[in-house]
Structure formats: C-alpha cells, structure tokens
C-alpha positions as CSV (number, residue, x, y, z in Angstrom):
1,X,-143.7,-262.3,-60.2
2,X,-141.6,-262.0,-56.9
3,X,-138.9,-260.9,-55.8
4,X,-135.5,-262.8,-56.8
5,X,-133.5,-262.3,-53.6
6,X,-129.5,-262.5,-53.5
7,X,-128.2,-265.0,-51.6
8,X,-124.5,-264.2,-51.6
9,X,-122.2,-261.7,-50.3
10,X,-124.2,-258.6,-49.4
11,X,-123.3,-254.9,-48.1
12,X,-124.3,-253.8,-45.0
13,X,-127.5,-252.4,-46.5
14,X,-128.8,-255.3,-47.8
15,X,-127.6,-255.1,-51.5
16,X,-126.2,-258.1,-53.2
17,X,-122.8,-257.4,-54.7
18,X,-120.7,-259.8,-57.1
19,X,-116.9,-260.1,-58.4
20,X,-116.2,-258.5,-61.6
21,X,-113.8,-261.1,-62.4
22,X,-110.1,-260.5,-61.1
23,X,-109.6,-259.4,-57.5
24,X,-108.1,-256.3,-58.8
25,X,-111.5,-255.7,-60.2
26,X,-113.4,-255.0,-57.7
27,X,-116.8,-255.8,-57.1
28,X,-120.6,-254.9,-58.9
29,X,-124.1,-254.6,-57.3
30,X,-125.7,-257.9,-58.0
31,X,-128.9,-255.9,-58.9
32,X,-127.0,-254.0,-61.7
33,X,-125.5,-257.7,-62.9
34,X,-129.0,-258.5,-63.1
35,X,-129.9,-255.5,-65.6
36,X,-126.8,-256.0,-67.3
37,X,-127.2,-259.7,-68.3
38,X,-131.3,-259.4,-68.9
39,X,-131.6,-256.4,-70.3
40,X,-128.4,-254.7,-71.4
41,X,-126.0,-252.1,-70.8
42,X,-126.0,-249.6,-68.2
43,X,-125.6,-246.1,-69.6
44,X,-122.9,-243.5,-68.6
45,X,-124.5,-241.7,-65.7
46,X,-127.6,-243.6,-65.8
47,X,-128.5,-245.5,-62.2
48,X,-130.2,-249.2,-61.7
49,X,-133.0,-248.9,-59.2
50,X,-135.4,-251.3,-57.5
51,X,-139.3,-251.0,-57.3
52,X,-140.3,-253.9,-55.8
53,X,-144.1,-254.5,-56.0
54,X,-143.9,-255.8,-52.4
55,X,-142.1,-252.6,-51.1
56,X,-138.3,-251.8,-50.9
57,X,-136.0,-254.9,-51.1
58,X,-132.5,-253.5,-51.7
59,X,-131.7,-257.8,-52.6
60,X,-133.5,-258.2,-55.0
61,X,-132.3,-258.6,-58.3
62,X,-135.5,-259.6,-60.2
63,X,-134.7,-257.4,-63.4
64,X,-138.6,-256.6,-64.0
65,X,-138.4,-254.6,-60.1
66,X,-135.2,-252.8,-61.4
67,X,-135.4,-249.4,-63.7
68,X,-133.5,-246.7,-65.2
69,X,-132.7,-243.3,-63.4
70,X,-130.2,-240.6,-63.5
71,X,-128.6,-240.0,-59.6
72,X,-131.5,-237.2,-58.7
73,X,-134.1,-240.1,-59.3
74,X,-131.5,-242.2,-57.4
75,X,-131.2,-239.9,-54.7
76,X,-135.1,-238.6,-54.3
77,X,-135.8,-242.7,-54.5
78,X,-133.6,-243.0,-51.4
79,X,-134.9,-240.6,-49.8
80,X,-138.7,-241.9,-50.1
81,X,-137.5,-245.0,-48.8
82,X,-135.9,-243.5,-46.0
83,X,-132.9,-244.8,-47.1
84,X,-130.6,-241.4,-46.3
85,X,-132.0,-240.7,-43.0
86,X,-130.5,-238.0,-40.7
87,X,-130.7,-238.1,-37.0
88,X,-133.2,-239.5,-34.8
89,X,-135.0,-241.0,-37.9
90,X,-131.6,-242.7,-39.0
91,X,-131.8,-246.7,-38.0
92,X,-128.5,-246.6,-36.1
93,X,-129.2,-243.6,-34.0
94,X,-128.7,-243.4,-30.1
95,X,-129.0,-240.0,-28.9
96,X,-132.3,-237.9,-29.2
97,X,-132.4,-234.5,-30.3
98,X,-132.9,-233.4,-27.2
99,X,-130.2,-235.3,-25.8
100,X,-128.0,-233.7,-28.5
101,X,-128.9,-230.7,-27.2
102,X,-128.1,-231.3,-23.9
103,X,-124.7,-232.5,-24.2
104,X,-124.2,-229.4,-26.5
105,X,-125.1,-227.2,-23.7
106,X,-122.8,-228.9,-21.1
107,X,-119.6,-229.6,-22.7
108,X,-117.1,-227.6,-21.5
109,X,-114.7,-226.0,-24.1
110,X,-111.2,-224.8,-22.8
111,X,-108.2,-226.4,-21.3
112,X,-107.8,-229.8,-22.7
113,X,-107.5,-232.0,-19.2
114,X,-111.0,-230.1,-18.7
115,X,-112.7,-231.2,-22.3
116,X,-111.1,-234.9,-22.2
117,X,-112.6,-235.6,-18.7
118,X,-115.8,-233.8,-19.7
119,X,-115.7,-235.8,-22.6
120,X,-115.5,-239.1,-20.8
121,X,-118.6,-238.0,-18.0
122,X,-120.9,-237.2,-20.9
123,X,-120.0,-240.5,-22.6
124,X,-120.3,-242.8,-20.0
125,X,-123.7,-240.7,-18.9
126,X,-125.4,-241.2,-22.6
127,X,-123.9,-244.5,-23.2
128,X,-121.7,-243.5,-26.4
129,X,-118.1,-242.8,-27.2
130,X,-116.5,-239.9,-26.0
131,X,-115.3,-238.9,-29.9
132,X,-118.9,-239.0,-30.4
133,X,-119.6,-236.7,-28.0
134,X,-116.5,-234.6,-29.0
135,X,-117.9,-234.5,-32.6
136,X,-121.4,-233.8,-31.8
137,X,-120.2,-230.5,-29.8
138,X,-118.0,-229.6,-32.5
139,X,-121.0,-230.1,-35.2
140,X,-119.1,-233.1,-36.7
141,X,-122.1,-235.1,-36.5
142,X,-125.8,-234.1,-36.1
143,X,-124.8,-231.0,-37.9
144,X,-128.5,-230.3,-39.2
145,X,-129.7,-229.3,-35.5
C-alpha cells in the first residue's frame, strides 16, 4: 500500500498542513490529521512520524507509514533523513566551507565605513548578501566551523 500524498496547502518542506477549524485556530500537519482520524489521539509529548516504505515522503499521510515517537525519535529520525542538515550538506547552502573560511579570514573588523564596504566587496565577490557575510564573520551562521 502506497503512499497517500497531500494535495493541499503544504510548508515549505513538503508537509501537508490543514485548518483546525476557525482562523484563530491555527493550522495542524495533515499527517497528524491523518493519525488522529484513523487511529486516535495523539498523546501529550508523543510525536507523529512518517516511514514510508518507498523512502522519506514528508506528504504523505497514509496512516500505515506514520508512527509514534517521543521528540529524540523525532529528532534522531530527522537527522537520518538528513532533514536538519548544517552547512555545506544543508539543501540551501551557497558558500563552501572553505569559502567560509576565506571570507572569515578577510573581513576586516574596525571602523564601520571600513566593515560596511568590506562587507559589500565580499558579497558581491561570493554572490550573497552582505548581512550574510556580516553574520558569517560574527559566527551568526555556520557557527559549527
């Protein structure tokens, strides 16, 4: 039995999400709907999680893929599926590591009319904004390296 995929209103990361009821509700992920009308009640702490047969589908919502697991299963789950990637490995990445380093190693700290232009030659150079590069030297982002 495949895969039911959701068809409506999705996040970003591919999972289905659906109207509680009232705007001022909010919304629910589709594939915890799914568990909630087939098989019952989510409990207190507990997570919804998928396992596909045919390998990670954050859409569906075919309650014989989903199970129950508290947020380290959750979280371990994720990152088997590469689902919490860091740095280069991360899907919307732009910079290498060694890139990182590079533009660690030439921005210039001191008088701000010296960082901002600094800022702006290192952006246009690696083709990315220069807050990114201000965060990256200030260890705002790619903190890990």
């Amino acid at each position: 039995k495949g895969c039911w995929i959701w068809t409506a209103s999705k996040l970003p990361k591919g999972y289905g999400q659906i109207g509680r009821g009232t705007a001022t509700q909010g919304n629910i992920p589709a594939h915890v709907a799914s568990w909630i009308l087939h098989v019952g009640p989510v409990p207190i702490g507990a997570c919804v999680l998928h396992n596909c047969p045919a390998g990670d589908n954050p859409s569906c919502v075919n309650y014989r893929h989903l199970w129950l697991g508290t947020r380290g299963d959750n979280n371990r789950d994720a990152k088997s599926k590469k689902r919490n990637a860091r740095g280069e490995t991360h899907g919307m990445c732009k910079l290498t590591q060694s890139q990182v380093d590079e533009i660690r190693r030439r921005y210039v700290k001191g008088r701000r009319w010296i960082c901002r232009a600094n800022c702006h030659e290192l952006a246009k150079e690696f083709e990315v904004s220069a807050r990114l590069i201000r965060r990256i030297a200030h260890g705002d982002r790619w903190a890990s390296s």
